[in-house]
C-alpha positions in Angstrom: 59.4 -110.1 -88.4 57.2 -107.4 -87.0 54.5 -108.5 -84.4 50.6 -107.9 -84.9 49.5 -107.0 -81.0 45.8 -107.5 -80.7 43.5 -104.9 -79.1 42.7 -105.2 -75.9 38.7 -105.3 -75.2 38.1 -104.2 -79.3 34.7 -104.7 -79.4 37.8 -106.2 -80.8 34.2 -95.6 -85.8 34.4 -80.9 -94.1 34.9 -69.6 -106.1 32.8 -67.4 -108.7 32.3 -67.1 -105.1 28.6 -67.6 -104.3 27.7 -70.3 -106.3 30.8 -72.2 -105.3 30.2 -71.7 -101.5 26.2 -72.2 -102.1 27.8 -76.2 -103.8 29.6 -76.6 -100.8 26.8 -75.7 -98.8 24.7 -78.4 -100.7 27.2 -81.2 -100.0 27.0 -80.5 -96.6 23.5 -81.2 -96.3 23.3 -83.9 -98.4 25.8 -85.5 -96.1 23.5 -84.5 -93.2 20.6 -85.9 -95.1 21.7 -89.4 -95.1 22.3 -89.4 -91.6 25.2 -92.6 -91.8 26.3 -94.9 -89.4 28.3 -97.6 -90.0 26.9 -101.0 -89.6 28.3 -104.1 -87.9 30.9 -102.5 -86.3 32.2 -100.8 -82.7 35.7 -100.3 -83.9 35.3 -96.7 -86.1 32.3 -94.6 -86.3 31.4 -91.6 -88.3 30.9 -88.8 -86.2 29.7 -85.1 -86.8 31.7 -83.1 -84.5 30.2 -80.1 -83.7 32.6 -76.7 -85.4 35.1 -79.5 -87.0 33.2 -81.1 -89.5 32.3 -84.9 -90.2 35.1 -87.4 -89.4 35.9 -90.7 -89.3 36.9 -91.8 -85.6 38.9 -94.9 -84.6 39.4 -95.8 -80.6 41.8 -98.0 -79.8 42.2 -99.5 -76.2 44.3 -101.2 -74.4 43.9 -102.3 -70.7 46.1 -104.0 -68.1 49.1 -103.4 -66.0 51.2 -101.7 -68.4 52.5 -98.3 -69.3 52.4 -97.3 -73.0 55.4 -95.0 -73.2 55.4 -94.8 -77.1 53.0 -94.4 -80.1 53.7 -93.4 -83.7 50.9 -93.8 -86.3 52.1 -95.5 -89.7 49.1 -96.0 -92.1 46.0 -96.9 -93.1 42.9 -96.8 -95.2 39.1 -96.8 -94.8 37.7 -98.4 -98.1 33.8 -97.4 -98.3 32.5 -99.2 -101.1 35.2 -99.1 -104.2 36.3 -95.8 -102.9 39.5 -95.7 -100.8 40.7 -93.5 -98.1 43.8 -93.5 -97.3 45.2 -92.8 -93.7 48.5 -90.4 -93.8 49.9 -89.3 -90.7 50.2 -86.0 -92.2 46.3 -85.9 -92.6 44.8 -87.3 -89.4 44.2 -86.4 -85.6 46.0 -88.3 -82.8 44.5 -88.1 -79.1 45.9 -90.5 -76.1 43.7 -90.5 -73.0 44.9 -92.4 -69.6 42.9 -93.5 -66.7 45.4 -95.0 -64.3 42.3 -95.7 -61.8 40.2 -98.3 -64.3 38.5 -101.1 -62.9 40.2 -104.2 -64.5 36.7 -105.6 -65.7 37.0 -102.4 -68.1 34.2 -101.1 -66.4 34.3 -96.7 -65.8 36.0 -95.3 -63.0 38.3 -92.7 -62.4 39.3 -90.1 -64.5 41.2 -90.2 -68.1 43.7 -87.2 -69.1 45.4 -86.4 -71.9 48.8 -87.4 -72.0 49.2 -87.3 -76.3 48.2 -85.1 -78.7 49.2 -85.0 -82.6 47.8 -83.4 -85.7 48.7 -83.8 -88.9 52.1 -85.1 -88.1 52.7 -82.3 -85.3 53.0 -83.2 -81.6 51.2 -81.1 -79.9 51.2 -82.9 -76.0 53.8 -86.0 -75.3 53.8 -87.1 -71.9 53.4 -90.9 -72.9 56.3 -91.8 -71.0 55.8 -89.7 -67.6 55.8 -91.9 -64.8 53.2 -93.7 -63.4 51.4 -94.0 -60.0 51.8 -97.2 -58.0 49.3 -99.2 -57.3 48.1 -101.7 -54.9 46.8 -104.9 -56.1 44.4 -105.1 -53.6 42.5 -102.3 -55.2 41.8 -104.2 -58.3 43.0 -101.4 -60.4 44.6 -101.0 -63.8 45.6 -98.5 -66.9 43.0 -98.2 -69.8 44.8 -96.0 -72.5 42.0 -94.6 -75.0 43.8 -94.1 -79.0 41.5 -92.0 -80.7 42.5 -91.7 -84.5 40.5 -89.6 -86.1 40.2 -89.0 -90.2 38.3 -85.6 -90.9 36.7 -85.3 -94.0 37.3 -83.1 -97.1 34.2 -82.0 -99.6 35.5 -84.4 -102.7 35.5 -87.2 -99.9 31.9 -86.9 -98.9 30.9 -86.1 -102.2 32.4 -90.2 -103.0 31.0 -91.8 -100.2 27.8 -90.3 -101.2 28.0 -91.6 -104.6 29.2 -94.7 -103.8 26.0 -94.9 -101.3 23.8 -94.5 -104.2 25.4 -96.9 -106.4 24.8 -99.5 -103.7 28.4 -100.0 -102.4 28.2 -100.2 -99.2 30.4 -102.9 -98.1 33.5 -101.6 -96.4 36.6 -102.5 -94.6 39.4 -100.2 -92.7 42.6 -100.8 -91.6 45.2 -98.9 -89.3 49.2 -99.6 -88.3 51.0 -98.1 -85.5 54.5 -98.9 -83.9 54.0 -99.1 -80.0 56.4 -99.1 -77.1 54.7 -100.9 -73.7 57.0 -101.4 -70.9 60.0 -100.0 -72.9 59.7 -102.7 -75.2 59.3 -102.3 -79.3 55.7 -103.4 -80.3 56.2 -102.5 -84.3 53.8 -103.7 -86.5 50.0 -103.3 -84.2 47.1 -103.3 -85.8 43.4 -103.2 -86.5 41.2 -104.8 -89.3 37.5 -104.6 -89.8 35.0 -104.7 -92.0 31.2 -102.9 -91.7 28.7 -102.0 -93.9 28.4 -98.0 -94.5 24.2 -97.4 -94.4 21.6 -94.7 -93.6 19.2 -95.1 -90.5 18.0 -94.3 -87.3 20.9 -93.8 -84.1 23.1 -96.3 -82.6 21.4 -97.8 -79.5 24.2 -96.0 -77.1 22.5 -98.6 -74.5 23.9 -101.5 -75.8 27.6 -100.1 -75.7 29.5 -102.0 -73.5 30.9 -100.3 -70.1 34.3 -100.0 -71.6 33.2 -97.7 -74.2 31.5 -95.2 -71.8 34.3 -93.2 -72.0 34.0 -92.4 -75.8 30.3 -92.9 -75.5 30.2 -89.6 -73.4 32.9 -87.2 -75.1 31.7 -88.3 -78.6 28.2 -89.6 -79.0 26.2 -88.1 -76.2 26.5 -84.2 -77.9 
C-alpha cells in the first residue's frame, strides 16, 4: 500500500496574423485586469513571473534532519471552478532548493541552492543525492528542502479560468503526487490536497506569511 507523507510546516500557490496576435494580446490583459489571487490558501499561488508568463506555483517543504536524495513528480490537477487542469510531468517546471544551515523553528537563515532542476520531463540539474555537511547538534541546525512545482499557463487556460470567474465558479481544489526517497528509503505515494477559492482583489498581505515562507516570499512575491 503506498504511504501518504504529510508536508512538513504546509501552511500545511501565457494568425491572419495581426488580428490573432492583437486576441492574444486582449487575453493577456484581461488576465491582468482581474488581478487573481487565490483565497484561503498558502499552499499554491498564482504568480505573474516577469518574461515567463502567468503560472500556477506550488511549494512544497519539508524540514528536519533528513536528506531527500530522490524526487519524481507523478500527477495532478488544479480544478478552478468546473474547469480542470491537469498536472503532466511533461507540462510543468520542477525546482529543488536546499538550505542545509535552517534554523529548526523554520525560521530564515543560511543560504538555499539549487540542487534539482526539471522541465517538462527533462532533468536539467540532479544533485539530490550529493552528500551532505555534518552538523553539530549544538547548533540547532537542520535541512529545509523548498519543491517548487510550477504549472505555466497556456492562452485557452486563462481564457477558462476567466470564464469560469464570471460565471461565479470560484470554488477550487488542487492536488499533486510525487514518489520521494528520504534517507534512501522509498516514500511512494506523497501528497498535497487543498482547496481555495480563486477571486479578484487587492495583494496578499506578504506580512502575515509566516517566517518559513520568507524564502519564496522574496524570490517570488517581492518583484
Amino acid at each position: 500500500m503506498k504511504s501518504r507523507i504529510s508536508v512538513h510546516l504546509c501552511i500545511a500557490s501565457l494568425f491572419v496574423v495581426i488580428s490573432l496576435s492583437n486576441c492574444a494580446t486582449e487575453r493577456l490583459d484581461d488576465f491582468s485586469r482581474y488581478n487573481f489571487l487565490l483565497k484561503d490558501t498558502l499552499s499554491i499561488f498564482l504568480l505573474d513571473i516577469e518574461k515567463e508568463g502567468y503560472c500556477f506555483c506550488i511549494p512544497v517543504q519539508y524540514i528536519g534532519d533528513y536528506q531527500i536524495s530522490g524526487f519524481e513528480f507523478d500527477y495532478g490537477n488544479i480544478l478552478i471552478g468546473d474547469y480542470n487542469i491537469l498536472l503532466k510531468r511533461n507540462e510543468v517546471v520542477i525546482v529543488v532548493y536546499l538550505n542545509e544551515k535552517a534554523i529548526k523553528n523554520g525560521s530564515t537563515a543560511g543560504e538555499f541552492n539549487l540542487v534539482y532542476q526539471e522541465e517538462k520531463g527533462r532533468v536539467l540539474v540532479s544533485k539530490l543525492a550529493d552528500p551532505l555537511a555534518m552538523k553539530n547538534e549544538s547548533d540547532n541546525l537542520t535541512n529545509h528542502y523548498y519543491i517548487l512545482i510550477a504549472k505555466y499557463l497556456t492562452d485557452d487556460e486563462m481564457e477558462s479560468i476567466i470564464n469560469e470567474y464570471e460565471k461565479g465558479n470560484v470554488n477550487s481544489r488542487m492536488s499533486v503526487w510525487y514518489d520521494m526517497s528520504i534517507d534512501n528509503e522509498e516514500q511512494n505515494g506523497c501528497g498535497i490536497l487543498d482547496d481555495f477559492e480563486l477571486y479578484s482583489g487587492l495583494a496578499l498581505d506578504l506580512a502575515l506569511f509566516p517566517p518559513n515562507l520568507d524564502f519564496f516570499k522574496a524570490r517570488y512575491l517581492q518583484n
